[in-house]
C-alpha positions in Angstrom: 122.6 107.9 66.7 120.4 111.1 66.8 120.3 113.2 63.7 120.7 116.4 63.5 118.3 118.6 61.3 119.0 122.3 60.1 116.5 125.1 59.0 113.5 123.8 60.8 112.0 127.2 61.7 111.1 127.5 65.3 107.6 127.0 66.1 105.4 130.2 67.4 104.7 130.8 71.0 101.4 130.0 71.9 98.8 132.2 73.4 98.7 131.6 76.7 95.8 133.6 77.6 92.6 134.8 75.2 90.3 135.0 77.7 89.4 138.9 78.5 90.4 139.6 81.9 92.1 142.8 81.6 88.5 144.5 80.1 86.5 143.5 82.9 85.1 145.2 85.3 83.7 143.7 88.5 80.1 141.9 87.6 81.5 141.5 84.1 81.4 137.9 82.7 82.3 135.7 80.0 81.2 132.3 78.5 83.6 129.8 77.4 82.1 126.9 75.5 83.3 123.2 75.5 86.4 123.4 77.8 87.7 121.7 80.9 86.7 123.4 84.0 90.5 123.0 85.4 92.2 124.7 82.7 89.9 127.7 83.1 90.6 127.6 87.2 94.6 127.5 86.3 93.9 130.7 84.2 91.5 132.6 86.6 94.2 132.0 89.4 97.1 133.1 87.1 95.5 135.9 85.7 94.3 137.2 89.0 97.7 137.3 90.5 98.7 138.9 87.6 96.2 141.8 87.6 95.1 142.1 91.2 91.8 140.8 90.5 89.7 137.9 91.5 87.7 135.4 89.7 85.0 132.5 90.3 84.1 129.8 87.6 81.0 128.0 87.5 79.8 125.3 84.8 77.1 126.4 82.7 75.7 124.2 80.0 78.5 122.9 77.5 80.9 125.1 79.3 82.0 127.1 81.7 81.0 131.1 82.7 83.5 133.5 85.0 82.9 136.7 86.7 85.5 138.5 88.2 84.4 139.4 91.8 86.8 142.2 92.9 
């Protein structure tokens, strides 16, 4: 039997993007330390279709850097 529970407040949306795209300007880049490259490729791609922009990922020490391109 499943209980059911009452005034458990709803958890808060999560961010779903914090990474600066909308402020950058082409040649602009940013550093993002200790992450997986893939989630940062799933946000480039997401966030590019969203804006109209474009965006290339490279690995860089702990972490990874993008540039938006066009």
């Amino acid at each position: 039997m499943i209980e059911l529970t009452k005034e458990v407040p709803v958890p808060k949306p999560r961010i779903r993007n914090i990474y600066p795209y909308r402020a950058m300007e082409v040649g602009d880049s940013f550093y993002i330390p200790n992450v997986k490259m893939q989630i940062v490729l799933n946000n480039n791609y997401r966030s590019g279709k969203k804006l109209g922009m474009t965006f290339i990922a490279r690995r860089e020490k702990e972490g990874v850097r993008v540039w938006r391109t066009a």
